[in-house]
C-alpha positions as a printed NumPy array, in Angstrom:
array([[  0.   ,   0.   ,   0.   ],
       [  1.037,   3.435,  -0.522],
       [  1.107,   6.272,   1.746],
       [ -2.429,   7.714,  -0.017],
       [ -3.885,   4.875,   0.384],
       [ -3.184,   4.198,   3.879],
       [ -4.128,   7.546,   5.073],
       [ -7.739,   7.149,   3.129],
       [ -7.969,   4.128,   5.11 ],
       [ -7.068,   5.62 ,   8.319],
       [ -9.68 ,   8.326,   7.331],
       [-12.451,   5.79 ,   6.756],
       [-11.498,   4.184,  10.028],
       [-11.602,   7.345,  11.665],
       [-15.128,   8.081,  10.697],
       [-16.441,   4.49 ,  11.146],
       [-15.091,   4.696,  14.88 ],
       [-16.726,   8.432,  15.058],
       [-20.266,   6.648,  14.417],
       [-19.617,   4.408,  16.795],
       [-18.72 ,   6.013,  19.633],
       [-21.507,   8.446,  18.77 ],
       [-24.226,   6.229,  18.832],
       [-22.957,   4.692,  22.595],
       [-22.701,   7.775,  23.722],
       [-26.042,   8.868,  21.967],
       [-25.253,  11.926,  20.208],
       [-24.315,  13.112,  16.517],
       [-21.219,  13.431,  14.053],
       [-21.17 ,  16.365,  12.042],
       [-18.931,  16.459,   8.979],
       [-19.202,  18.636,   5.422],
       [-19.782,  16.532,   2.199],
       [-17.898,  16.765,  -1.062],
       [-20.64 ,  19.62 ,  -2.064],
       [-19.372,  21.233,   0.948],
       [-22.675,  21.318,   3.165],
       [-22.133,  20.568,   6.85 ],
       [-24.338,  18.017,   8.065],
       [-25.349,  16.98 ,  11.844],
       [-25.795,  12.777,  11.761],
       [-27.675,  11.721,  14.845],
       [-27.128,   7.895,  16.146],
       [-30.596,   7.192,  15.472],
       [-30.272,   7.683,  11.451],
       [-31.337,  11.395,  11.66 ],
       [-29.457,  14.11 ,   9.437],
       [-29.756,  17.334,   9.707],
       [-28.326,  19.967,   7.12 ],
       [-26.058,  22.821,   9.441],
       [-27.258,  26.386,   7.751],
       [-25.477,  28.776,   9.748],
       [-23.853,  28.028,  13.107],
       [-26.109,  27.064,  16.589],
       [-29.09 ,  26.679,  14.166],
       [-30.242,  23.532,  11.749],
       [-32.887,  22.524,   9.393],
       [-34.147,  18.746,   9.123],
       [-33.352,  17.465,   5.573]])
């Protein structure tokens, strides 16, 4: 493996363990997709779409 790939893996790790922890802990992730829209993701499956910080719109 080469270095890229090993730190995409270590990326995908990172946000699989991120889930995880959220949903023992029962509270969200929030990350910003490739279209560059920050989203909330709850441990029970809901997403919400961030619009401007300490506010949020169900999507």
């Amino acid at each position: 493996m080469d270095i890229i790939q090993d730190l995409q893996k270590l990326i995908k790790l990172t946000g699989e363990r991120a889930r995880l922890e959220a949903k023992v802990n029962g509270t969200y992730i929030v990350y910003k997709t490739n279209s560059g829209r920050i989203i909330k993701e709850f441990a029970n499956g809901d997403i919400q779409t961030v619009n401007s910080p300490g506010s949020s719109s169900d999507e």
